[in-house]
N, C-alpha and C positions, 0 to 999 in steps of 0.2 A: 504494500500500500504506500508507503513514501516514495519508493521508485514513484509511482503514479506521479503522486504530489509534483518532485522535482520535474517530471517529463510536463506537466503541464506549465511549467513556470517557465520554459525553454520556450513555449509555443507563442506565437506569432500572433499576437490576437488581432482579430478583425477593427476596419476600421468603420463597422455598421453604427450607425448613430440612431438608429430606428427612425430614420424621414426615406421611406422607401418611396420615391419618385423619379421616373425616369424622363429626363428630358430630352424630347426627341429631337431637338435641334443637335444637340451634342451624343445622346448615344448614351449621358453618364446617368448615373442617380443621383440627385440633389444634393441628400443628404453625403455617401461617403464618396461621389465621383468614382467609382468603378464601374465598370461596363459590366453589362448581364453576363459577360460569358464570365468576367472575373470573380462575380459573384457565385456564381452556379458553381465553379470550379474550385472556389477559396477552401474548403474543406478537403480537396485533395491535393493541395498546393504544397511543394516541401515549404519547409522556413525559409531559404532562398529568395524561391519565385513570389514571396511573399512578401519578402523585402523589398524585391525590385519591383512590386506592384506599389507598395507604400513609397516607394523615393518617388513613382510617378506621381502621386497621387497630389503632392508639392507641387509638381510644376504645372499641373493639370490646373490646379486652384491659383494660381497666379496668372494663368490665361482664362478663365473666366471670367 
């Protein structure tokens, strides 16, 4: 049971803010600017591909 604990404390958390709306001009969701396929897929994402979804997620909200 503490492996668990630590292995969750490692993990990547989402950057869902619960404002689930997608803007069709952009493609993103309002709330955490990820595109549906990022969404749908975040759960099988390594920690990685998850980081380099979140460094986008910066520059994404500075061009909005």
């Amino acid at each position: 049971m503490r492996q668990s604990t630590a292995l969750r404390r490692s993990e990547v958390t989402s950057p869902c803010i619960n404002v689930c709306r997608m803007n069709p001009a952009t493609g993103l969701c309002e709330g955490c600017l990820r595109t549906l396929d990022e969404i749908a897929a975040w759960s099988a994402f390594t920690d990685t591909r998850k980081r380099d979804v979140l460094a986008q997620l910066a520059a994404r909200k500075t061009a909005c």
